[in-house]
C-alpha positions, 0 to 999 in steps of 0.5 A, a space after each residue: 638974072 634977078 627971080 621973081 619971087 611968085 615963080 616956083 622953079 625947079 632943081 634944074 632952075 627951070 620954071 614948074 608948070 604946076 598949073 599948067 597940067 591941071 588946067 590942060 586936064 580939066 580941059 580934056 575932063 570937060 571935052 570928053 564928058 561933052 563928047 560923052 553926053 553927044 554921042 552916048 546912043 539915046 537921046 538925053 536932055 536936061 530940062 527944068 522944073 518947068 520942061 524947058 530944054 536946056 542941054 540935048 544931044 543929036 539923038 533927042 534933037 532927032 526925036 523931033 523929026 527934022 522939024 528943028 536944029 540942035 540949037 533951035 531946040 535949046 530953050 524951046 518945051 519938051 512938048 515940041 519934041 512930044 506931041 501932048 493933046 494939050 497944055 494941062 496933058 503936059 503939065 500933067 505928065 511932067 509932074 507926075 514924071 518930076 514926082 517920080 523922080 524926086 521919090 528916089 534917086 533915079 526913076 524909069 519908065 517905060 512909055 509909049 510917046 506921040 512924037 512931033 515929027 508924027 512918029 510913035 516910039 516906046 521908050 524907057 525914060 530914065 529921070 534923075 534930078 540934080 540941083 545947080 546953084 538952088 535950081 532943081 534940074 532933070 536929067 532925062 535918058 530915052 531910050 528906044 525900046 520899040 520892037 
Protein backbone atom coordinates (compact mmCIF):
# COMPACT_ATOMS: atom_id res chain seq x y z
CA UNK A 1 0.00 0.00 0.00
CA UNK A 2 1.70 3.06 -1.65
CA UNK A 3 1.74 6.27 1.56
CA UNK A 4 0.83 9.47 0.78
CA UNK A 5 3.86 11.53 1.43
CA UNK A 6 1.88 14.59 3.27
CA UNK A 7 0.31 12.02 6.00
CA UNK A 8 2.49 11.52 8.99
CA UNK A 9 2.21 8.05 10.49
CA UNK A 10 3.21 6.95 13.71
CA UNK A 11 5.65 3.92 15.03
CA UNK A 12 2.77 1.50 14.76
CA UNK A 13 2.27 2.69 11.19
CA UNK A 14 -0.98 4.44 11.91
CA UNK A 15 -2.14 7.63 11.10
CA UNK A 16 -1.03 10.84 13.65
CA UNK A 17 -4.30 12.84 14.46
CA UNK A 18 -1.96 15.85 15.43
CA UNK A 19 -4.55 18.30 14.22
CA UNK A 20 -7.26 16.55 15.17
CA UNK A 21 -6.93 17.24 18.97
CA UNK A 22 -6.10 21.17 18.63
CA UNK A 23 -8.92 21.65 16.74
CA UNK A 24 -11.39 19.58 19.29
CA UNK A 25 -9.74 21.93 21.82
CA UNK A 26 -10.10 25.21 20.33
CA UNK A 27 -13.42 23.95 20.06
CA UNK A 28 -14.29 23.41 23.59
CA UNK A 29 -11.85 26.71 24.68
CA UNK A 30 -14.60 28.90 22.57
CA UNK A 31 -17.80 26.70 24.01
CA UNK A 32 -16.64 27.26 27.31
CA UNK A 33 -15.57 31.00 27.04
CA UNK A 34 -19.30 31.49 25.40
CA UNK A 35 -20.87 29.74 28.08
CA UNK A 36 -18.92 31.74 30.49
CA UNK A 37 -19.77 35.15 29.01
CA UNK A 38 -23.70 33.50 29.18
CA UNK A 39 -23.93 32.49 32.25
CA UNK A 40 -21.35 34.74 34.36
CA UNK A 41 -24.36 36.13 37.18
CA UNK A 42 -24.27 40.03 35.96
CA UNK A 43 -25.36 41.26 32.94
CA UNK A 44 -22.13 41.92 30.42
CA UNK A 45 -22.18 43.73 26.99
CA UNK A 46 -19.99 44.53 24.32
CA UNK A 47 -20.53 47.76 22.60
CA UNK A 48 -18.82 50.30 20.22
CA UNK A 49 -17.65 53.69 20.59
CA UNK A 50 -20.92 54.70 19.60
CA UNK A 51 -23.02 52.52 22.23
CA UNK A 52 -24.07 49.95 19.84
CA UNK A 53 -24.80 46.66 21.37
CA UNK A 54 -22.98 44.03 19.67
CA UNK A 55 -22.70 40.85 22.38
CA UNK A 56 -24.87 40.50 25.53
CA UNK A 57 -25.87 37.97 27.69
CA UNK A 58 -29.55 36.67 29.49
CA UNK A 59 -28.53 38.81 32.45
CA UNK A 60 -28.16 42.38 30.43
CA UNK A 61 -31.16 41.31 27.92
CA UNK A 62 -33.09 41.14 31.18
CA UNK A 63 -32.40 44.83 32.35
CA UNK A 64 -34.70 45.42 29.42
CA UNK A 65 -37.42 44.33 31.26
CA UNK A 66 -39.28 41.61 28.72
CA UNK A 67 -39.46 44.41 26.32
CA UNK A 68 -36.87 42.79 23.88
CA UNK A 69 -35.40 39.25 22.96
CA UNK A 70 -31.79 38.37 23.51
CA UNK A 71 -31.38 38.52 19.80
CA UNK A 72 -33.43 41.64 19.30
CA UNK A 73 -31.31 43.63 21.40
CA UNK A 74 -28.09 42.92 19.19
CA UNK A 75 -27.36 46.07 17.04
CA UNK A 76 -29.97 48.14 18.96
CA UNK A 77 -28.27 51.46 21.43
CA UNK A 78 -27.55 50.83 25.08
CA UNK A 79 -30.15 53.48 25.43
CA UNK A 80 -32.93 50.91 24.95
CA UNK A 81 -31.85 49.10 27.89
CA UNK A 82 -31.35 52.52 29.74
CA UNK A 83 -33.77 55.28 29.87
CA UNK A 84 -31.86 58.64 29.16
CA UNK A 85 -33.78 61.94 29.22
CA UNK A 86 -32.52 62.52 25.60
CA UNK A 87 -29.92 61.81 22.91
CA UNK A 88 -27.20 64.35 24.16
CA UNK A 89 -27.95 62.91 27.86
CA UNK A 90 -26.70 59.84 26.39
CA UNK A 91 -23.90 60.76 24.48
CA UNK A 92 -22.96 62.57 27.34
CA UNK A 93 -22.80 59.70 29.44
CA UNK A 94 -21.31 57.46 27.07
CA UNK A 95 -18.30 59.60 26.76
CA UNK A 96 -17.69 60.27 29.99
CA UNK A 97 -17.86 56.54 30.54
CA UNK A 98 -15.34 55.77 27.37
CA UNK A 99 -13.03 58.68 28.77
CA UNK A 100 -13.10 56.72 32.04
CA UNK A 101 -12.29 53.68 30.72
CA UNK A 102 -9.36 54.76 28.25
CA UNK A 103 -7.53 56.64 31.18
CA UNK A 104 -6.85 53.05 32.45
CA UNK A 105 -7.18 49.51 32.14
CA UNK A 106 -10.38 49.19 33.44
CA UNK A 107 -12.64 51.72 35.04
CA UNK A 108 -15.81 51.08 37.93
CA UNK A 109 -18.42 53.14 38.72
CA UNK A 110 -20.99 52.94 40.96
CA UNK A 111 -24.36 54.46 39.37
CA UNK A 112 -27.68 54.92 39.94
CA UNK A 113 -29.56 53.83 36.07
CA UNK A 114 -33.52 54.47 34.98
CA UNK A 115 -33.96 51.20 33.19
CA UNK A 116 -36.66 50.94 30.10
CA UNK A 117 -38.37 48.07 31.56
CA UNK A 118 -39.45 51.23 34.02
CA UNK A 119 -37.18 49.76 36.99
CA UNK A 120 -34.34 51.76 38.95
CA UNK A 121 -31.03 49.47 39.62
CA UNK A 122 -27.84 50.69 41.56
CA UNK A 123 -25.17 48.93 39.98
CA UNK A 124 -21.24 48.80 39.82
CA UNK A 125 -20.30 49.31 36.00
CA UNK A 126 -17.06 48.00 35.28
CA UNK A 127 -15.70 49.13 31.38
CA UNK A 128 -12.75 48.08 30.16
CA UNK A 129 -11.84 48.65 26.18
CA UNK A 130 -10.16 46.36 23.70
CA UNK A 131 -9.62 46.73 20.23
CA UNK A 132 -10.45 44.38 17.03
CA UNK A 133 -9.06 44.70 13.75
CA UNK A 134 -8.47 48.78 14.42
CA UNK A 135 -11.78 48.99 16.18
CA UNK A 136 -11.93 50.18 19.58
CA UNK A 137 -14.51 48.16 21.72
CA UNK A 138 -16.17 47.91 25.42
CA UNK A 139 -16.43 45.49 27.50
CA UNK A 140 -19.06 46.34 30.04
CA UNK A 141 -20.03 44.35 33.64
CA UNK A 142 -23.40 45.29 35.58
CA UNK A 143 -23.56 44.38 38.56
CA UNK A 144 -26.38 44.79 41.08
CA UNK A 145 -25.35 46.65 44.02
CA UNK A 146 -29.23 47.65 45.00
CA UNK A 147 -29.94 47.03 48.65
Amino acid sequence: MAKSPNVKTSVSGSPLASTVIPLRQAAVESSLKRAGFEFSGVAMLCVNSAGQILALNLEAAELAGGHFSHDTLVGLSVAELISFPNHRAFARRLSRLWALAAGGTQSNVETKLMLRGGGRLTARVAVRLFRFEQEEFASIAVTDTTQ
